[in-house]
TORMARVO-752593 format. One record per residue: x, y, z of N, C-alpha, C in turn. Coordinates in steps of 0.1 Angstrom, whole numbers, plus 5000, padded with zeros to 4 digits. Layout:
# TORMARVO-752593
NODE:n.x:n.y:n.z:ca.x:ca.y:ca.z:c.x:c.y:c.z
NODE:X:Y:Z:X:Y:Z:X:Y:Z
...
# end
This chain:
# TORMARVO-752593
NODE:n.x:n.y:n.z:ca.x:ca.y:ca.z:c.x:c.y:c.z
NODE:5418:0885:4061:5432:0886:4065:5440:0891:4052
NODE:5449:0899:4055:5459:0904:4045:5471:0899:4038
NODE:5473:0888:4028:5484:0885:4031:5495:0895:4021
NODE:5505:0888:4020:5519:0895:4015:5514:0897:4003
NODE:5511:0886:3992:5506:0886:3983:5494:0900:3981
NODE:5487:0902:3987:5480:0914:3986:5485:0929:3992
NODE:5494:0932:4002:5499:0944:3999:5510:0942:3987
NODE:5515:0931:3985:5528:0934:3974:5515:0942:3959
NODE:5503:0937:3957:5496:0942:3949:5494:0955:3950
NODE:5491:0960:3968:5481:0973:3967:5496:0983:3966
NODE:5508:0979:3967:5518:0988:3966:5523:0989:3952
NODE:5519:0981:3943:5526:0976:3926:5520:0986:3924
NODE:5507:0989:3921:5496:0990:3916:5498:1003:3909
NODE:5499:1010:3923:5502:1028:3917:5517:1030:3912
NODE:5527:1025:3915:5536:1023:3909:5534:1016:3893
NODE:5529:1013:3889:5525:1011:3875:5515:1015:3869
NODE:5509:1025:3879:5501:1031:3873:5507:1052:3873
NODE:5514:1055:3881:5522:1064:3880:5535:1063:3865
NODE:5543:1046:3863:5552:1048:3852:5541:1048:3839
NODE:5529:1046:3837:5523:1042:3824:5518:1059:3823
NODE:5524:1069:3833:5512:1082:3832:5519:1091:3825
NODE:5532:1085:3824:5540:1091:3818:5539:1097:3803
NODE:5540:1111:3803:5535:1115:3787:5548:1115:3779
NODE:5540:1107:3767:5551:1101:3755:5549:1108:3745
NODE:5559:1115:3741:5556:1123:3725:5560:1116:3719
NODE:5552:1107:3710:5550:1092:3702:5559:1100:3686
NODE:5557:1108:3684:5564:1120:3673:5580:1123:3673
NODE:5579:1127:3684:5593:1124:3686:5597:1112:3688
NODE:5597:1104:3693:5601:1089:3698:5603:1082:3684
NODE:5593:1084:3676:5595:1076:3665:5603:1082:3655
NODE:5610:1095:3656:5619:1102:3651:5632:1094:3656
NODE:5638:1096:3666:5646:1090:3674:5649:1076:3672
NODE:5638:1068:3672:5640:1051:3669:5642:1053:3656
NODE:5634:1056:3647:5640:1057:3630:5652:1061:3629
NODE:5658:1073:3633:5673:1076:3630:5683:1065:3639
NODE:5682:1061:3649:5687:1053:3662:5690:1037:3650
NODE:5679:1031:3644:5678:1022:3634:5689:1021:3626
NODE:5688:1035:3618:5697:1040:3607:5711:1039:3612
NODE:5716:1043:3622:5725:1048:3624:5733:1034:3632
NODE:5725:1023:3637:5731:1010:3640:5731:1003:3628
NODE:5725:1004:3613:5727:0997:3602:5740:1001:3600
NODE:5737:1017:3600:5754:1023:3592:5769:1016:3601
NODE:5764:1018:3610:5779:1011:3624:5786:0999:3620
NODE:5773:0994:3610:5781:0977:3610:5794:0979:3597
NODE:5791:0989:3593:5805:0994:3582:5814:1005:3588
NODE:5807:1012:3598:5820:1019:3599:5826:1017:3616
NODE:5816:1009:3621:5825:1004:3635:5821:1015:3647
NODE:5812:1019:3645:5810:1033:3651:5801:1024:3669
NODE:5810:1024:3680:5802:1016:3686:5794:1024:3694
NODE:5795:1038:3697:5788:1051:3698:5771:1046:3700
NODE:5771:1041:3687:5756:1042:3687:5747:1029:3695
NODE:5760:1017:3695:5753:1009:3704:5751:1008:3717
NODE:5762:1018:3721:5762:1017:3737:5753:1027:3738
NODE:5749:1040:3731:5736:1047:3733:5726:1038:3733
NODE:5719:1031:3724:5705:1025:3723:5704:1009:3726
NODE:5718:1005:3729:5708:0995:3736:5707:0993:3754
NODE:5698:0987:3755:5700:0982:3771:5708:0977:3777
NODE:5714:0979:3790:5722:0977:3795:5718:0958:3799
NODE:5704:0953:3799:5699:0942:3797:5698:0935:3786
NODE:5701:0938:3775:5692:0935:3764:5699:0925:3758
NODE:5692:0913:3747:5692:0902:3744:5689:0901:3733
NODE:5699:0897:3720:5695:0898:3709:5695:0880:3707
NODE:5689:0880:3692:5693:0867:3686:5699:0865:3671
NODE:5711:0865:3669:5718:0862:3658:5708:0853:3644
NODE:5713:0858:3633:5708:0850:3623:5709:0834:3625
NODE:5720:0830:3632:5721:0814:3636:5718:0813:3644
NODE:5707:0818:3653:5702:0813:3665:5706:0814:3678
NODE:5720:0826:3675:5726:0826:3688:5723:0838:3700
NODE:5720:0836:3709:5717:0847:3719:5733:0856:3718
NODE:5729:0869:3719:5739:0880:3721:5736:0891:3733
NODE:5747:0894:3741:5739:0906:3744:5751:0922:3743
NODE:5743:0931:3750:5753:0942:3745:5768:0945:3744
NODE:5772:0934:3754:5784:0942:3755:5797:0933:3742
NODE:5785:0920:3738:5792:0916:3723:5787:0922:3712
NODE:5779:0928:3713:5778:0938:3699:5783:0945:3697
NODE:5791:0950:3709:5798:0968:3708:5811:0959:3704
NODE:5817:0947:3712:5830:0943:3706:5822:0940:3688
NODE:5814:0931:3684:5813:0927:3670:5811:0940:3663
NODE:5808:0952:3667:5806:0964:3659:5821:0970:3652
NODE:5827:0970:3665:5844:0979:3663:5850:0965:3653
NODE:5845:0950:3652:5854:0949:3642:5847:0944:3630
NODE:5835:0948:3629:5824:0947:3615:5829:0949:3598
NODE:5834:0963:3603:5838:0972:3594:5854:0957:3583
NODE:5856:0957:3590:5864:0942:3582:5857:0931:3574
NODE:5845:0928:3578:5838:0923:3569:5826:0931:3562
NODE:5823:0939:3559:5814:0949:3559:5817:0960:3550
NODE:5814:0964:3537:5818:0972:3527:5808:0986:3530
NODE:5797:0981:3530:5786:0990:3534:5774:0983:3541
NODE:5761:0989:3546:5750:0987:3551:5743:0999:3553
NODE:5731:0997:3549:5717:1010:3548:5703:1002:3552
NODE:5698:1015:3559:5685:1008:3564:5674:1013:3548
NODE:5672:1001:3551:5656:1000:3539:5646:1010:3542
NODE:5643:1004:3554:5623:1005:3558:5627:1000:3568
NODE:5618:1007:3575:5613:1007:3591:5598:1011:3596
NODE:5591:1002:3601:5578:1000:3609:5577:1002:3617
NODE:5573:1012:3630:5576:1015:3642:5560:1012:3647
NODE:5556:1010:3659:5545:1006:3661:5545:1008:3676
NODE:5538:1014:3684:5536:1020:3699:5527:1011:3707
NODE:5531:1006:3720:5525:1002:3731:5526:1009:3745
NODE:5519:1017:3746:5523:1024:3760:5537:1032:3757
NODE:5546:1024:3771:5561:1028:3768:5571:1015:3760
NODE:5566:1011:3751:5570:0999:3739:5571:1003:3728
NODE:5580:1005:3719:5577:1002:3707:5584:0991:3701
NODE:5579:0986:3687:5577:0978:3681:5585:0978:3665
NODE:5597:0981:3664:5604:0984:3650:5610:0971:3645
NODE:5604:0970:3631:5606:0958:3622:5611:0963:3610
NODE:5626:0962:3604:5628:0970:3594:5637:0958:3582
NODE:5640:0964:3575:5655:0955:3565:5662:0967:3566
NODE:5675:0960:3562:5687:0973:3555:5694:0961:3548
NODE:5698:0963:3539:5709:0957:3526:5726:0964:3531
NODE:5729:0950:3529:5747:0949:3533:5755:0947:3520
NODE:5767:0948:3519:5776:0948:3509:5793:0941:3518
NODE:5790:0929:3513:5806:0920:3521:5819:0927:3516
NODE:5827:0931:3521:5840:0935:3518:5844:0927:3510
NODE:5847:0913:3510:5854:0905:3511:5856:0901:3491
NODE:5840:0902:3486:5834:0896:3475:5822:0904:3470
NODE:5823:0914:3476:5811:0921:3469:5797:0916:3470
NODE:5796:0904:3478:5781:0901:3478:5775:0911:3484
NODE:5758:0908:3482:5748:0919:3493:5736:0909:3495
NODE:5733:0911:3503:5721:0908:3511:5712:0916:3519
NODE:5705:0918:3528:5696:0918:3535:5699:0915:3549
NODE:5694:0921:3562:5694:0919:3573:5678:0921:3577
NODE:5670:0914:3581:5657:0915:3585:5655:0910:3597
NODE:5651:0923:3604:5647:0924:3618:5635:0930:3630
NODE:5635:0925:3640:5625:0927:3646:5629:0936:3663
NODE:5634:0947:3663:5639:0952:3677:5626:0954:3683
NODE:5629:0957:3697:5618:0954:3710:5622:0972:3718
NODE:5616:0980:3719:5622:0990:3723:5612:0996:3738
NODE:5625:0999:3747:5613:1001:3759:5617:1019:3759
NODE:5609:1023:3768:5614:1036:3773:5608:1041:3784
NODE:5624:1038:3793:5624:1038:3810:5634:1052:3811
NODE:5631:1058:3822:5638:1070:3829:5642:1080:3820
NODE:5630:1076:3808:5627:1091:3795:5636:1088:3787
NODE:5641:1076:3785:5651:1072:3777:5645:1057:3765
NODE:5647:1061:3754:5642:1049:3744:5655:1042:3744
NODE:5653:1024:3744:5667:1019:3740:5660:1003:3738
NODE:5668:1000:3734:5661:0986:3725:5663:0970:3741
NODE:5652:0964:3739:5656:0956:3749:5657:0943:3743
NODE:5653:0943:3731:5655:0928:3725:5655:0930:3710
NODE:5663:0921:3705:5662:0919:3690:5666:0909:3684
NODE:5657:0904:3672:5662:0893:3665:5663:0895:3652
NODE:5676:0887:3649:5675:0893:3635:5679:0879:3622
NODE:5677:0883:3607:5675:0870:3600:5685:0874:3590
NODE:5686:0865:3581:5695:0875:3566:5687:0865:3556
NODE:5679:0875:3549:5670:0874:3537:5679:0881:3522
NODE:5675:0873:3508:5679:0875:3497:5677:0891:3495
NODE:5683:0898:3481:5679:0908:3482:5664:0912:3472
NODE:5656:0921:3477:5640:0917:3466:5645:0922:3454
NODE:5635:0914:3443:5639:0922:3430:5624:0927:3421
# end
């Protein structure tokens, strides 16, 4: 006997096996997530929310250095008013790392507080999918570490 449970399978099936068939120029992509990176470190000094409503998901779920869930459409408000606390920010390094249609970018960028001149560190781990030929980040967590010396 057939149940629901088994056509919901024999229908999944090729549908995820048609989205995984999908050809990924891993070269480009990781061009795109590197600059995409860069260019959300830079935002947090100059407010530019441009780049967050391009790359992140219209789903996506961060987690604050204090443990707080975020999702996009408070980053774009914390972006536009960053730049008030925020002198500068640059990305360090970035590790990009491929799963199918996943990648896997772990980077730092060093900050500069308006306020006091301090600097620090932002170390992070984004979650990047790429649905309907589009890369955009669906999760991120992030920490604030010393600066190395």
């Amino acid at each position: 006997m057939v149940t629901n449970k088994t056509l919901a399978l024999l229908f999944t099936f090729p549908l995820l096996l048609l989205s995984c068939s999908q050809k990924i120029d891993y070269k480009k992509a990781e061009e795109y997530i590197r600059e995409s990176e860069k260019q959300w470190a830079e935002s947090v000094a100059s407010g530019d929310t441009s780049v967050i409503q391009r790359i992140l998901a219209d789903d996506f779920i961060g987690v604050d250095p204090e443990g707080n869930h975020y999702n996009k459409q408070t980053m774009v408000h914390e972006t536009a008013t960053a730049p008030q606390y925020f002198l500068s920010n640059h990305l360090n390094d970035v590790k990009i790392r491929f799963y199918d249609n996943f990648a896997i970018a772990q980077g730092d960028e060093t900050w500069v507080k308006r306020a006091d001149s301090s600097t620090a560190r932002f170390v992070w781990t984004d979650t990047w999918i790429c649905r309907n030929d589009k890369w955009e980040i669906l999760a991120a967590e992030d920490l604030i570490a010393p600066i190395r010396k």
